[in-house]
N, C-alpha and C positions, 0 to 999 in steps of 0.2 A: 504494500500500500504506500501511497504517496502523496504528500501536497505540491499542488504546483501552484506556480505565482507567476502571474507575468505581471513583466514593469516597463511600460510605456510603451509596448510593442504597438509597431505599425507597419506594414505592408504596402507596398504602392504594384499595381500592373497598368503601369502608361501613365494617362491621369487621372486614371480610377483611383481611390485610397479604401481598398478593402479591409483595412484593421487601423485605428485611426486612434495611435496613443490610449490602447488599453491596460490600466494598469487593474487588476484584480489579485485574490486569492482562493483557492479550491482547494478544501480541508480534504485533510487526510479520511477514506471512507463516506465521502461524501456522492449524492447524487445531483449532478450538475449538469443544468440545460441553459445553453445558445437559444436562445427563440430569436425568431426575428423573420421578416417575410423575406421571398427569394431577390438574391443581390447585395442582401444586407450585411456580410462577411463572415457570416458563422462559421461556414463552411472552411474559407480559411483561416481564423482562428486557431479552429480546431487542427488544419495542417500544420498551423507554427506548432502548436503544442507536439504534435504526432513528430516534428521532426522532418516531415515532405515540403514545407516550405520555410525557408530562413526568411526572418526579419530585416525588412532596411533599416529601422529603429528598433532599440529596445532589446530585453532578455529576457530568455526563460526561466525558471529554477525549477527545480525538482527537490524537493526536501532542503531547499537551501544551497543544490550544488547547480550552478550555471550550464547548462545544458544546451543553449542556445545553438553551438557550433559541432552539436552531437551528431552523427548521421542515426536516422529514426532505427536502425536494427540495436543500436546501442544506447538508448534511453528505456528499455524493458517496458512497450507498450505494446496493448492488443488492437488493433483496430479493426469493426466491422464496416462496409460501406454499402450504401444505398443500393447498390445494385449486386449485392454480395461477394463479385468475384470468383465462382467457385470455375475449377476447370472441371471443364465439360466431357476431357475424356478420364478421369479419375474418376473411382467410387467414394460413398463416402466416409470411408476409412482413410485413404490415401488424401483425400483433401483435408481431412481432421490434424493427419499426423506429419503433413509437410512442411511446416516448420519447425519441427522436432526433428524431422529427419537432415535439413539444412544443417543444423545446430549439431548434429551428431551424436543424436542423443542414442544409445544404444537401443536393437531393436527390442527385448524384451520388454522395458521402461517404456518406450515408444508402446508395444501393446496396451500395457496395463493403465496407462498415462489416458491413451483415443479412449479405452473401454471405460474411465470412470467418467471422461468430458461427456462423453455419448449418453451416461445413464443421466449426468446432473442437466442435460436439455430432454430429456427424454424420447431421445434417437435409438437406442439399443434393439438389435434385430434389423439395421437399416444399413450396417458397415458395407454389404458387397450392391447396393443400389447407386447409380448413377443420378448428376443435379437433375436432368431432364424424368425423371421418375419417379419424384417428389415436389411434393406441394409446397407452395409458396411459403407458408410457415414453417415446412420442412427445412426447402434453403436456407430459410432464417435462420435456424436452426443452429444448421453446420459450418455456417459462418461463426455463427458465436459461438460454436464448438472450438473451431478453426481458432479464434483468438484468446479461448481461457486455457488450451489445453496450453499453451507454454509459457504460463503460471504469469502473467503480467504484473506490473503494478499498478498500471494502470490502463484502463478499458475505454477503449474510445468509438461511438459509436454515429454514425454520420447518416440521420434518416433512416434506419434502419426498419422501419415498420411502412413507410410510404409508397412501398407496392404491391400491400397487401389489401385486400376485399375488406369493408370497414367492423365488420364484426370479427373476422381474424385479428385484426389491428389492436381491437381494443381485448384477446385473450392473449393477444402474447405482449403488450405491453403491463398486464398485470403479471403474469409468467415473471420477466424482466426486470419486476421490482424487486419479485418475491426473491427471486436469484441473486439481485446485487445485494441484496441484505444481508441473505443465508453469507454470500462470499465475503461481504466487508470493504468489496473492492472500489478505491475510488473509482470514478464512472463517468465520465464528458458527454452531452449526449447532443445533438446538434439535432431542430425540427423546424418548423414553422407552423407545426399544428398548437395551436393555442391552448386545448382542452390533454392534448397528451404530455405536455408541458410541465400540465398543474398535476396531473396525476401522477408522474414520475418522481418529480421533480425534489428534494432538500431545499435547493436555490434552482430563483433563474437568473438568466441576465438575459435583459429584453435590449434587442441591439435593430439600429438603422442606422443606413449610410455607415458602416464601418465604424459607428461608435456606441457604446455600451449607454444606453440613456438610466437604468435602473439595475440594479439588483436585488434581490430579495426575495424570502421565501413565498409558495404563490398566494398566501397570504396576503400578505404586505406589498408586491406587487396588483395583484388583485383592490384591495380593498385601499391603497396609498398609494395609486401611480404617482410617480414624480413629475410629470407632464402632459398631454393633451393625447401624443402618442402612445404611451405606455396605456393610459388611463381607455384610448378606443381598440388599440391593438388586443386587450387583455381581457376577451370575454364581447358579447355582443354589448352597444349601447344607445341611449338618445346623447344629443351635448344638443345642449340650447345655450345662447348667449343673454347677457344679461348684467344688473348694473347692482354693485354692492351698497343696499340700503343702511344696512345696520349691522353692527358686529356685539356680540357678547358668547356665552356658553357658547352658541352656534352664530351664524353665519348669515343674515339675510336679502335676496335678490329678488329686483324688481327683474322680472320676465313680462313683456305685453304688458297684460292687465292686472295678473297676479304676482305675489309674493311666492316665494320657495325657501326654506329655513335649509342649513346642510351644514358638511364642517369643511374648511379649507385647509387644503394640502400646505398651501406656502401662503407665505405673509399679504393679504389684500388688505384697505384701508377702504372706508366709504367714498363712494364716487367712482371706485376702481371697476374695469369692465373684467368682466370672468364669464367661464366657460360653468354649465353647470350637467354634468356625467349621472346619468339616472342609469342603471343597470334593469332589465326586464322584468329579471325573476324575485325583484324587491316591492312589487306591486301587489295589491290584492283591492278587493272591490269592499272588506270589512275592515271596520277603525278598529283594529286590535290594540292600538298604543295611543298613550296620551299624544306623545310627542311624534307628530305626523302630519306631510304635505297633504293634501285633499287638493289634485288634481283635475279637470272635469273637460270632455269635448265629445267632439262628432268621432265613433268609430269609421276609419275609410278605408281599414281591409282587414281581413280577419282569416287564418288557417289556422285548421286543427291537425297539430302534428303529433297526437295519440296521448291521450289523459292529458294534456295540456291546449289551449288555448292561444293562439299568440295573435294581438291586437295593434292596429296603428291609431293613435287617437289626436286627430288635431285640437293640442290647442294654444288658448292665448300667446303667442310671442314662439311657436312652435309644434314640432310634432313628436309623442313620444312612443315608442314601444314597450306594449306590456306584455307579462306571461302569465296567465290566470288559469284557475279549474277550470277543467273544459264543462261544468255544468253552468259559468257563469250567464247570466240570460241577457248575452251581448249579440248587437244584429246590425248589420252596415246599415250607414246613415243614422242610426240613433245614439243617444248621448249615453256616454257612460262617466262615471264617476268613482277613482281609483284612489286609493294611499299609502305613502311610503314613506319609511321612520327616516326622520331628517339626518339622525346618527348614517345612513346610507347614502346621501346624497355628498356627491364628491363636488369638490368649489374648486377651480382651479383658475390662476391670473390671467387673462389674456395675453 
């Protein structure tokens, strides 16, 4: 196991800046996700760390020893990749044990080594099958057979569920966790899926344009974006604009016609224009709490995507999205009237 650090690394290809003076930390045993949408540098990031691509600025470390000018077979990393790799004329035994075999690692250890990686994915009885005659989760599989069987420190995984059917997706990214727990093993993990992120995930760090905007667990990401970014990248949302009336406990803005109470991420004063970030599934049609917006407009489209509900309702100074019981007695063109605890509602500065 390993902590790695990077300090101030940055990356140029032409006048693109795909890593753009990142300095972080990634505890030792920890589960660490890149998010960020495609272009955004995850991707290479995660090669500086791997070792496949060196830095124009900045260093690596590894436990504190400078790694940066390491060639990647010699920083003891596993990498799986998006499109798995596997060769097409090995079985998958021989794709399992080809880098133990590089390594020279004797052939009986070589056996017993493939046959415990194969039982901890649960491949066993699959060794003399070819990639082409196994299932997509299969491949996944023997990929990430392929990089714990030669005992990593650390495991670096680049989209590795994003060609899979979305019900496979979501079993083996639970599979995934349950694995990197059982192993202890630090864990990089690179997506742009938002919801696989939060499920994985210890930390993220949510990046565009080649820069790190937040880190945080998906807590704290989730519920404290640091930005406008963070705060719509991170889960579905409404953002309405609007002008800071009043401050005390919470937060108060004129929207149109109405007031909306919330709390602010960073320092806004009265008068200050702010963004105000409603999440969907903080809505409900019942005043369960003292402290809550009371909402009210025209529904102007509504789908039922199975026990749930989801509503667009305009109003005053905007339009927001809600996610309600699907028994609520909501019907296009008439009014409905919603509320949401103002502790949920995010204030951010323009």
């Amino acid at each position: 196991m390993v902590k790695v650090s990077l300090r101030n690394i940055t990356k140029r290809f032409g006048k693109v800046v795909a890593a753009d003076h990142i300095t972080l930390d990634i505890q030792d045993g920890e589960f660490f996700t890149f998010l960020g949408p495609s272009g955004c540098g995850k991707t290479t990031t995660l090669r500086l760390i791997a070792g496949l691509e060196i830095p124009d600025e900045g260093r690596v470390y590894f436990d504190d020893v400078d790694v940066t000018d390491w060639p990647s077979y010699k920083r003891g990393v596993g990498m799986v990749f998006q499109n798995y790799a596997l060769w097409p004329h090995m079985t998958v035994f021989d794709n399992v044990a080809y880098g133990l075999k590089i390594r020279k690692v004797p052939q009986s250890e070589i056996k017993s080594r493939v046959k415990e990686v194969l039982e901890l994915v649960r491949l066993e009885g699959l060794e003399d099958r070819y990639p082409h005659q196994l299932s997509g989760g299969q491949q996944q599989r023997v990929a990430l057979a392929r990089a714990l069987v030669v005992e990593p420190k650390l495991l670096l995984l680049d989209e590795p569920l994003s060609n899979l059917d979305a019900k496979l997706r979501i079993e083996m990214r639970e599979e995934l966790k349950e694995l990197q727990k059982r192993l202890g093993i630090t864990t990089i993990y690179v997506t742009h899926d938002q919801e696989e992120a939060m499920v994985l995930s210890d930390r993220i760090a949510i990046m565009n344009n080649g820069r790190v905007e937040q880190v945080g667990t998906p807590q704290e990401v989730y519920r404290r974006p640091s930005n406008l970014f963070v705060a719509t990248f991170i889960g579905r949302t409404s953002v309405l604009e609007g002008v800071v009336t009043a401050i005390g406990d919470f937060v108060e803005v004129k929207i149109g016609d109405i007031k909306v109470k919330g709390l602010a991420i960073n320092e806004v004063s009265v008068g200050d224009k702010v963004y105000v970030v409603l999440r969907p599934h903080d809505f409900s049609v019942r005043k369960e709490e003292e402290e809550v917006n009371m909402l009210e407009g025209v529904v102007e489209w509504m789908a039922f995507t199975g026990g749930l509900l989801e509503a667009r309702i305009g109003i005053s100074g905007g339009k927001i999205l809600v996610t309600l019981d699907d028994e609520v007695p909501a019907s296009m063109g008439k009014k409905l009237r919603v509320f949401v605890p103002w502790r949920n509602v995010i204030i951010l500065k323009a």
